[in-house]
C-alpha positions, 0 to 999 in steps of 0.5 A: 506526511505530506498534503501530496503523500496523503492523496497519492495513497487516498488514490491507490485502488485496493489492489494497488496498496497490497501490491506496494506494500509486498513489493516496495523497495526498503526505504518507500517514503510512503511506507515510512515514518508517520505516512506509513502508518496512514497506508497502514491505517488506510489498507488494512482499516479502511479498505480491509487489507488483502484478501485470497484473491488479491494475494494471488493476483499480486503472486510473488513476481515483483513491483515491475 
């Protein structure tokens, strides 16, 4: 992971983290590899993953 994945996913809102991880295309770098297991450990440790609300909010319409 880089110094600049690192603070691209400390940036994200809550909201923001649930919305990449149902939506990003296969292959997101920050989804990957040893930087997807600090998103990971980042939404659903740190910032309590999803929630009804937010699962709503995001729906099932996509990234754009």
């Amino acid at each position: 992971m880089t110094p600049e994945q690192k603070a691209t996913i400390d940036g994200m809102s809550r909201y923001e983290l649930c919305k990449m991880w149902r939506f990003a295309a296969v292959g997101e770098t920050l989804l990957a590899s040893d930087t997807g297991k600090y998103f990971y450990q980042v939404l659903f440790k740190e910032k309590g993953g999803f929630t009804p609300e937010i699962s709503k909010s995001l729906g099932w319409e996509g990234w754009g």
